[in-house]
Structure formats: C-alpha cells, structure tokens
C-alpha positions in Angstrom: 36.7 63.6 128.4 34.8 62.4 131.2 34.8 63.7 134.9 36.2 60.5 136.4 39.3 61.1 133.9 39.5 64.4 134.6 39.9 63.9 138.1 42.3 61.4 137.8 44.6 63.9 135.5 44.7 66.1 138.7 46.0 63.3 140.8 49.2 62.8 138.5 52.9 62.6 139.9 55.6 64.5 138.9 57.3 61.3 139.4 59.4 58.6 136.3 56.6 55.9 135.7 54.7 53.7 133.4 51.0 54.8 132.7 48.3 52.7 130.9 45.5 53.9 128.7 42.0 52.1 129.1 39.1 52.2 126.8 35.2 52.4 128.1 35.4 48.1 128.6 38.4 48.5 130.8 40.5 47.0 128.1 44.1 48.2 127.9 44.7 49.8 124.5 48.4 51.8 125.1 51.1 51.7 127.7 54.1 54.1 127.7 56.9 55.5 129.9 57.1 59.3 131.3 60.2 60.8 132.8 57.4 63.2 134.7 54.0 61.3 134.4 52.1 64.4 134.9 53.6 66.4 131.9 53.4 63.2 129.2 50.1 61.9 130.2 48.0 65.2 130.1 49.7 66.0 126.3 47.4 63.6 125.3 44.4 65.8 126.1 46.0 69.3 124.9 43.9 70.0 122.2 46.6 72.6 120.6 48.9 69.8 120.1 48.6 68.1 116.6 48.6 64.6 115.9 48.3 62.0 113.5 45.4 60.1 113.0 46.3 57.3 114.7 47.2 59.2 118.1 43.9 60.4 117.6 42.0 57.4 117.0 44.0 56.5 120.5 42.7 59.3 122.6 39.1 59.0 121.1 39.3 55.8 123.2 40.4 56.6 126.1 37.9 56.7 128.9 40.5 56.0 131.9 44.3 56.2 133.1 46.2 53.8 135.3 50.1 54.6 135.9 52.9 52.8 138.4 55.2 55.1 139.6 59.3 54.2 139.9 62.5 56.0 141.2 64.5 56.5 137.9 63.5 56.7 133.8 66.2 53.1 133.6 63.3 52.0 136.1 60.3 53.3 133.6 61.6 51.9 130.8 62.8 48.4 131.6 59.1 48.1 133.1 57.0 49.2 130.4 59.0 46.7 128.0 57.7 44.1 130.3 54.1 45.6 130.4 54.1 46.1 127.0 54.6 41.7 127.1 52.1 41.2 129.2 48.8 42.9 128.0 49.6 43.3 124.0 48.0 47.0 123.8 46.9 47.1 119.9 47.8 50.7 120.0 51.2 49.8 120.8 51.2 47.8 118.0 50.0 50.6 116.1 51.9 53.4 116.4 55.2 51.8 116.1 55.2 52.2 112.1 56.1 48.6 111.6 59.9 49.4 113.1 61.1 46.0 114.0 61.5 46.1 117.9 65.3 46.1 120.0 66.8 43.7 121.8 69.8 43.3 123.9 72.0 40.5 123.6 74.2 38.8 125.9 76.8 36.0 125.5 77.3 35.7 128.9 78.5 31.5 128.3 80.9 32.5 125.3 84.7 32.7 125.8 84.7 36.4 125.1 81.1 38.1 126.0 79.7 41.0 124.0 76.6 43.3 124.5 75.2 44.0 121.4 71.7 45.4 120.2 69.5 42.9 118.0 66.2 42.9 116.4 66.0 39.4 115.6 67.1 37.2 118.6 67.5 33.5 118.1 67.6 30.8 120.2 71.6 30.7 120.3 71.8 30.3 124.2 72.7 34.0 124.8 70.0 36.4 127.1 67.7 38.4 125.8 65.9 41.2 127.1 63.0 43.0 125.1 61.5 43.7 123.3 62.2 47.9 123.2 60.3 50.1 121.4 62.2 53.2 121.5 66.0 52.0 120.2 67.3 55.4 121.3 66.4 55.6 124.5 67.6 51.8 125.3 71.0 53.0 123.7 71.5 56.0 126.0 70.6 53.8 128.8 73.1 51.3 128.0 76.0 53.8 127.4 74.9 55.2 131.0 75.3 51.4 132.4 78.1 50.9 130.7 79.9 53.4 133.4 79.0 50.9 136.1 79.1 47.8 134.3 82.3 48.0 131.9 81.3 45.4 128.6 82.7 44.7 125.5 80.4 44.7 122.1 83.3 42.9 119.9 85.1 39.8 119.8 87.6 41.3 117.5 91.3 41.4 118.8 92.0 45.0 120.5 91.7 47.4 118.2 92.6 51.7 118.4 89.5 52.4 119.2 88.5 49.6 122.0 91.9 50.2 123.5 90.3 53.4 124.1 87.4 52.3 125.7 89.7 49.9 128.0 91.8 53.1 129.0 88.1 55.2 130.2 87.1 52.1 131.6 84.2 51.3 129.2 85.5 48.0 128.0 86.6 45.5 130.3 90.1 44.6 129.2 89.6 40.8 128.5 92.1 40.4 125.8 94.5 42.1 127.2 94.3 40.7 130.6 92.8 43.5 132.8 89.6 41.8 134.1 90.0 37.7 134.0 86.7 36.0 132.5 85.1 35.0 135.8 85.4 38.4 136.8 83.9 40.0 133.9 80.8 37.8 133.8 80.5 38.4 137.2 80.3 42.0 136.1 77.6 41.1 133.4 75.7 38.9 135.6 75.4 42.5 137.8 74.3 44.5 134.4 71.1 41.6 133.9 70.4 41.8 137.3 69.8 45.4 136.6 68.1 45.1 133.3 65.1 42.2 135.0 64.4 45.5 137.5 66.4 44.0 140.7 68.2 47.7 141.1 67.2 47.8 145.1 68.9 44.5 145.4 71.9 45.6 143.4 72.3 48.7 145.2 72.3 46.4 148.7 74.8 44.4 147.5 77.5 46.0 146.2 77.1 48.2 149.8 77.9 45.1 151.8 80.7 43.8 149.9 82.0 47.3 150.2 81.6 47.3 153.7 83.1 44.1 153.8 86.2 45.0 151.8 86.9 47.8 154.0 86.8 45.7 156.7 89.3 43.3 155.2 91.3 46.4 154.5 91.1 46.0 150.9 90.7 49.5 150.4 91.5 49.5 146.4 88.5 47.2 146.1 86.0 49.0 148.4 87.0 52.1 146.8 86.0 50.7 143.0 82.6 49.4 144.8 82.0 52.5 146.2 82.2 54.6 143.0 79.7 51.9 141.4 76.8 52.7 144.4 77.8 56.3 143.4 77.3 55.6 139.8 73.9 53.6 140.4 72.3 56.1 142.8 73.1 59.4 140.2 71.1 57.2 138.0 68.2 59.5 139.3 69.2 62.4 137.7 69.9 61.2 134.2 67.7 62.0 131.3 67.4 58.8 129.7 64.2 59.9 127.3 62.8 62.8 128.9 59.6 64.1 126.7 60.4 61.5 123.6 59.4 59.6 125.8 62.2 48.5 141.1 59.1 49.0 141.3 56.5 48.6 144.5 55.2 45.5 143.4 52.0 46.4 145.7 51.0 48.6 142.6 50.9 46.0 140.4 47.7 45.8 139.7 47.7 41.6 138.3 49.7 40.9 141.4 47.6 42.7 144.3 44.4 41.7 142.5 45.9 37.7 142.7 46.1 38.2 146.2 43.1 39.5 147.3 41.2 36.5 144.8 43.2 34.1 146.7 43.2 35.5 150.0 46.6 35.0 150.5 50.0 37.7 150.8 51.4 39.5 147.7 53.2 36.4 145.6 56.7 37.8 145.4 57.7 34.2 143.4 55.6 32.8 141.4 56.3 29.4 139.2 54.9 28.2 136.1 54.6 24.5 134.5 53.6 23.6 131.7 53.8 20.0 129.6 55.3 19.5 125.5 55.7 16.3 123.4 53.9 15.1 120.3 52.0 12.0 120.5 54.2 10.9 124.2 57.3 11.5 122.4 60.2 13.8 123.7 57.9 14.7 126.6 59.7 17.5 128.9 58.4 20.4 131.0 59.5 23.5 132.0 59.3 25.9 134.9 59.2 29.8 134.0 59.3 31.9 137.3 58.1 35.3 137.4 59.7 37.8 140.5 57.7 40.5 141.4 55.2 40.1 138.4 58.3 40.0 136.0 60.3 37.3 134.2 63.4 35.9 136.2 65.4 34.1 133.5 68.2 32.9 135.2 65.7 31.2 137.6 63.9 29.2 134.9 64.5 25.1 134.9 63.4 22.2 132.1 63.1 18.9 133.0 63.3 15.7 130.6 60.6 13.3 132.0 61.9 9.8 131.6 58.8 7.9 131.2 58.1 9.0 127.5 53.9 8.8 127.6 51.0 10.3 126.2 49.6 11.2 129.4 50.3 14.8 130.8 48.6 14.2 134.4 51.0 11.7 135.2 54.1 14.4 133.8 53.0 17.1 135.6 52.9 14.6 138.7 56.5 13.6 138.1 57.8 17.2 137.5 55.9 19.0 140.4 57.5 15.8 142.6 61.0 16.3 141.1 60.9 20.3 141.9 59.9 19.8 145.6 62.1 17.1 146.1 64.3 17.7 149.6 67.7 18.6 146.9 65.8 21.2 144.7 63.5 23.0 148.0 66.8 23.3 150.0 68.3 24.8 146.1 65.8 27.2 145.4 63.3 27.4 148.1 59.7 27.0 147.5 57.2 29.6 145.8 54.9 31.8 146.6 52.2 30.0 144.3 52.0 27.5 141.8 50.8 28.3 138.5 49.7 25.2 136.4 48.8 25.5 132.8 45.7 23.2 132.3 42.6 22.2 134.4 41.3 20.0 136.8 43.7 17.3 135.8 46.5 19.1 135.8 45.9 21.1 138.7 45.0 17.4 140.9 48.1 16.2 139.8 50.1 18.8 141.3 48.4 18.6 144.0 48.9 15.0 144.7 52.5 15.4 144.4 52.9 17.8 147.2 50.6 16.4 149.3 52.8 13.3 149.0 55.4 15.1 150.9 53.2 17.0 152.8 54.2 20.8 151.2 51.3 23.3 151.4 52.0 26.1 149.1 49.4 27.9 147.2 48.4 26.6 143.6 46.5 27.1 140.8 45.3 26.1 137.2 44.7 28.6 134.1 42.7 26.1 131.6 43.1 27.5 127.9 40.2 27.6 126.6 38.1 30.4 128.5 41.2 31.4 130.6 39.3 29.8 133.7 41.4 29.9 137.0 40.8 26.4 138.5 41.2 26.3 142.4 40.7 23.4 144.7 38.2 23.5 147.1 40.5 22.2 149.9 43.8 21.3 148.7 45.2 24.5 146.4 45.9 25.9 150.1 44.1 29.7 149.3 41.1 30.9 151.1 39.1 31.7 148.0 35.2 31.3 148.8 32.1 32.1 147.5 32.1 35.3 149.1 35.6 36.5 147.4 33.0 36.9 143.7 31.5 39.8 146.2 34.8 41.3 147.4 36.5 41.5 144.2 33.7 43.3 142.2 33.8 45.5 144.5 37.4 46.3 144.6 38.6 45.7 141.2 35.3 46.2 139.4 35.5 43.0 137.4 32.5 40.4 136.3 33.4 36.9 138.0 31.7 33.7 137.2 32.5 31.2 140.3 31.3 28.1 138.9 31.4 25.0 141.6 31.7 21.8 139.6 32.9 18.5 141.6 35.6 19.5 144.2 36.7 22.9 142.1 36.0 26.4 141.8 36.4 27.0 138.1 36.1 31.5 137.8 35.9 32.7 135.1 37.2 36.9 135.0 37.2 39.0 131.9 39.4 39.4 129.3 40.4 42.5 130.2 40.8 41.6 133.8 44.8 42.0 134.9 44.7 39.3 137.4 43.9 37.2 133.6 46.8 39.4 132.3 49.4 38.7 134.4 48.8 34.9 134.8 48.1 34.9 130.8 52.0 36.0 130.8 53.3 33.7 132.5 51.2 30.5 130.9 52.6 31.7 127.8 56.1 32.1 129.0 56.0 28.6 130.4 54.4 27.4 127.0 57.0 29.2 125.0 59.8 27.4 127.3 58.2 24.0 127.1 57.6 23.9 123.5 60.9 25.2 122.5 63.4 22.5 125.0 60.8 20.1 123.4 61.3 21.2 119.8 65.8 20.6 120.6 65.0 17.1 122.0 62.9 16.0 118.9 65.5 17.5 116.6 67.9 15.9 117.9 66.2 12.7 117.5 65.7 13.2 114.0 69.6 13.8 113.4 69.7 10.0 115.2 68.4 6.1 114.5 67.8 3.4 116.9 70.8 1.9 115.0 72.9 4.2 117.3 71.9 2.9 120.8 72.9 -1.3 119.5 76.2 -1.7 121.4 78.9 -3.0 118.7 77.3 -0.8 115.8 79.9 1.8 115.0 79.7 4.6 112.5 81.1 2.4 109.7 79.1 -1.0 110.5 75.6 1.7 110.0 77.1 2.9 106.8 77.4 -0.6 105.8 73.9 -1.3 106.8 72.5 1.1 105.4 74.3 1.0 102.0 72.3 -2.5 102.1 68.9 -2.6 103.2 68.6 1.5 102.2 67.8 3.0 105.4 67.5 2.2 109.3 64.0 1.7 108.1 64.7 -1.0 105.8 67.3 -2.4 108.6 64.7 -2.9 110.9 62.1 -5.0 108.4 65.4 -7.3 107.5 65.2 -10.8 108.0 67.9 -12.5 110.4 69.4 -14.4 107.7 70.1 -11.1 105.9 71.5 -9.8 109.1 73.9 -12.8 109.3 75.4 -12.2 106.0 76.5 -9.0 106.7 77.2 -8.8 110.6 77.8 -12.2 111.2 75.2 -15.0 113.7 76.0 -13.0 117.2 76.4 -9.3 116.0 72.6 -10.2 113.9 71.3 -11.7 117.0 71.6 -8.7 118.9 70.6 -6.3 116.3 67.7 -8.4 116.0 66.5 -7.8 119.9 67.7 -4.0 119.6 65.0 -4.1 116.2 62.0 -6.4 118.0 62.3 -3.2 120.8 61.9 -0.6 118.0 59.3 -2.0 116.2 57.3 -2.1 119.8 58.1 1.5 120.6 56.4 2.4 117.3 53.3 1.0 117.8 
C-alpha cells in the first residue's frame, strides 16, 4: 500500500456512502456502498481477512480511494446503482458471479399498478430503476419504503393474505376502494421520486402540505403526512445492508470537474440530444436529462421530426428550436447546459437555433470517436480558455489536449477522466432513448403500406389488391388499365397519384 493511500484511509468517515477503488492510471476498477465507510473500506487492506482470488486480484490494484458521503444506507445504495452505470468498473463486473442483476418495476400507467422485482426489464412502458447488485439489500429497502409508500405487487383480486397487507397498511386498498387510482399513483409517483435520490425534496414537500392541511383544519390528513416525515426521517437509523454491504452534488466529482472546465456554476440540469433514423427514415430525437449528475426519467422528451431527411444538422436544428420554443421554456424551464452528442456540426446547429431566439445557455458537443468535448469559441456561452488546460491539471490531475481548429476548442481528457465519465453517461442515455423511440416508429412502419394512407382504400379493397397483383409491391408497379379493372377509372386514378408519390419517396 502506498503512503498517499494510507493517508487517505485515516481520513475515512464513519458516515453511509459510496467509495470508489482506483488503479495506478486513475482508472476506476470497483465501486461499492458502506453503511460506515470507514469500517468497509479499510477490510480491504486487513491482511487477516481471507479472500478469494478475485478480491485479491482487486486490492493488488488498488493504488487510491475516492468515496461520496450520504445521510442514510437508502441514500448509499440507490447512488452506487447509478455509479455503478456510469463508469462500468470491470471489477464490478467481476465479482458478481454472473448473478443476473435486480430491477424494480413499476406500472405506474396500468389500471391496477404493482411493484415488482425483475431481472429482465422490457420495454413495456413501465419504470425501471437499476440495475442492483445486491437483491437483498434492495428488498429490505423496499419493505422499509413500503411503510411510507403503501403499494400493491399483484393484480390478482384480494386475496387472505393481501387483505392483510391492506389491514397494516402495506397495500393500498385499490380493489376494494380504500385509496382511489389517482391517489395511489400519486403515492407511487412519491416512492420514484425517492428511488431517482430526490429524498430532501420529498421530505420538503410532504412538510408543506402538512402544514397546509393543518391550516385548512384537515387534521386527519396532516396527521397521515405527518407520520410519513416521521417515517422518512427514521430512515437514518435503519440497517438496510450494514457490513454485507441525496447526495451534495458538490462531491461529484464529473459534475464539479464540468464546472470548473467550463467556468461556469455546478449544472444542477443538464440535457442531452441525440439524432436516430436509417438512411433519413423515421428520423426522431430524444432529450435525456440528468439532475444532479443522475437520470431524471420522468423529465425525458422524444420528438418526431417531420421533415424525414438524411441530414442530422438540420434535425438537431429543428429539435433544439422546438425545445426552446416560448411553450416548452415556460413548461420546463431551460437547462443548466446543453449536451449534444456529435461534433462541430452538431454542436453549430444547436447553436444557431438558440441564437435565433436569442437564448444563452451553456452547450456543448461529445464527438464519438475520441470522446472529444467540442466548445465554441464564442457562442457555447462558457468561459473555457487556453488557460483552463493549466487550471484543470492542476486541480484534477488529468492530461488535456486543447486543440484550436476553426472557431472550436476540440479537448481531448482521458479515458479515465470523470468529467468523460459523467458526460459518457448521459450520451449514451440519450443514444439509448433515441434509438429505441426510433426502432417503435420503424416497426410500426413495417406492420403498414402506402396502400393505407390512399383515401377510399379500405381494409377489404387492399385485400383485394393484393390478392391480385401479390403485394403493395406489385400494386405499385401496376399499370392503370389493371387498376381500372379492379377499382374502377376514378378510384385507379387516384391510386395512381398516391403510387407516382411512393415510387419518388423510394428513390
């Protein structure tokens, strides 16, 4: 062990928190969760404990020790899922013994939501949140929540044993008519606040609409909000993994490191775009938005861009115009930075669109292939400068490349860097969201035929067409006289137009 290490062993809390195991190149190689960081982080240097060889391939490695600390274990273990995301430590990988990983599942849009454990989750339109590497520890946390945040995990009519759960207040009492569906998702919507980290915000809330009942004199109501603040604040004392093993976002290390790169305030919101189609087909885009360095699902927007082109400048143009458009701003506000997924070209377009409308908020592009941060000279509204390559070594200790090529700065961190982490996460995120609204769209166009959209053709008129010329392919390369004897002169003459469009659109 070397003495920098060993110093920094000295310094650890007896506090709930996430640390993070580096190797000699600064790369992250394990992340894990402590109910007392001091305790769980020096067993990894006891040399009376025994291991298996992988744990000891792990500390062999280790040449340094980050940690974040939080108030509660919920708190530890929620953010080290989300860690865990965002830097892939192989040793993670690892030392999991293949297990498949947990996640929870909510139907919050079904007629009778459940909260169930999973570990395959589909794209079914329910919420995910994972993945969990320890399945017994997410359970106990769960059962704890489940206090606060009453839920069901069957759609089954009431049986013995759920009637049960209704009576202690576990389960909500849907089919029976004790909470009203609004009510209950309202109750859910409160549980996935507190699973994306927002716990603080939570906490705030439910205060002032107990204060607020009390002042109405609904006193049944205050009371029941009450107990939940109660219920959310003894949180602290639970043992939700103990030695099996929100936060200050100023300790995130991607997010302060952003800031200082850009020269601009810790980005409490930041948004991400990206661009799908195949071959200017079913183009769409998506925006991914990241709150405190972590996913905000619920905040996340796709947008179907109506002029279907191969051309992904002008796309991100249109969508960056659409989302701070007057309607949209006054919905959702504007962000704290823009993250583009491309380069120069992607990053000017963006930048066009707001100066359109005369918006200044920061923005940047993350090009693929080197994971280059792009930055305007003059319009991505930071104060990065030549001299920041001098700051930020020295700060963060990291190599930067600040290349000046046209009217962009085009750096260039390490791999290993967690500014390249963090933004790494959230170009993916937005890549994932993209690709997979893009993937329904083109689907769905598969399932349908341009014979569909020709006003007059009805399901049985294209079974009749194509019972004759084979397919909507065959339809299309008919002549009009073959049209005619089937649909008739004016019915064939419009087909025909519908067909002349198709064939166009093809080429």
């Amino acid at each position: 062990m070397n003495t920098h290490l060993l110093n920094k062993l000295k310094e650890l809390p007896k506090t709930p928190g996430v640390y993070f195991h580096k190797n000699a190149d600064g790369e992250t190689i394990y992340i894990g969760k402590a109910a007392v960081l001091r305790n769980r982080v020096r067993q990894y240097f006891q040399k009376s404990r025994s291991r298996d060889p992988k744990t000891e391939a792990l500390v062999a490695e280790i040449a340094d020790t980050e940690w974040i600390e939080v108030e509660t274990e919920l708190d530890a273990l929620f953010l080290e899922a989300e860690m865990i995301r965002r830097y892939l430590p192989r040793y993670n990988i690892l030392l999991r013994d293949d297990k498949s990983l947990l996640y929870v599942r909510i139907d919050i849009k079904s007629d009778h939501p459940t909260v169930t454990f999973t570990r395959r989750p589909l794209d079914d339109g329910a919420d995910y949140f994972g993945p969990y590497i320890q399945g017994f520890a997410v359970k106990k946390a769960l059962r704890l929540l489940r206090r606060i945040f009453p839920y069901a995990v069957t759609r089954e009519q009431a049986t013995m044993g759920s009637k049960l759960y209704e009576q202690i207040g576990l389960d909500p009492g849907l089919r029976s008519g004790r909470t009203d569906l609004e009510e209950y998702r309202k109750n859910l919507r409160s549980l996935m606040s507190y699973l994306r980290g927002n716990r603080v915000q939570l906490m705030n809330d439910i205060e002032r609409k107990m204060k607020q009942a009390a002042a109405a004199q609904q006193f049944e109501l205050a009371a029941t909000l009450r107990n939940k603040l109660y219920e959310l604040k003894s949180l602290k004392k639970q043992i939700i993994f103990s030695d099996r093993e929100f936060m200050d976002i100023s300790k995130d290390k991607g997010l302060s490191g952003l800031a200082e790169l850009l020269g601009i305030e810790i980005p409490k919101r930041i948004e991400g775009y990206d661009i799908s189609h195949m071959g200017g087909r079913d183009v769409v885009a998506s925006q991914v938005v990241f709150t405190s360095g972590l996913p905000d699902k619920k905040e996340y927007r796709k947008y179907k861009i109506h002029v279907q082109q191969n051309n992904d400048f002008a796309s991100m143009r249109n969508v960056i115009s659409r989302r701070i458009g007057e309607k949209n701003v006054k919905k959702w506000g504007l962000p704290d930075l823009f993250l583009i997924d491309g380069g120069k070209g992607q990053l000017d377009a963006a930048l066009d669109a707001m100066r359109s409308v005369g918006i200044n908020v920061p923005a940047i592009g993350l090009a693929k292939r080197e994971e280059e941060i792009v930055i305007h000279k003059s319009r991505s509204n930071v104060n990065f400068s030549s001299n920041a390559q001098k700051l930020i070594a020295r700060h963060l200790q990291l190599d930067i490349v600040a290349q000046e090529s046209e009217d962009f700065y085009v750096i260039r961190l390490g791999q290993n860097s967690d500014i390249v982490k963090l933004l790494q996460r959230i170009r993916d995120e937005s890549h994932r969201f993209a690709v997979s609204y893009h993937s329904v769209l083109k689907a769905g166009r598969q399932t349908t035929s341009w014979l569909d959209e020709v006003p007059g053709i009805g399901p049985a008129t294209k079974r009749k067409l194509i019972r004759e010329f084979g397919s909507s392919r065959g339809v299309l390369q008919a002549r009009a006289g073959e049209l005619e004897k089937v649909l008739g002169e004016k019915q064939a003459a419009i087909l025909k137009q519908y067909a002349r469009a198709e064939k166009k659109s093809d080429k």
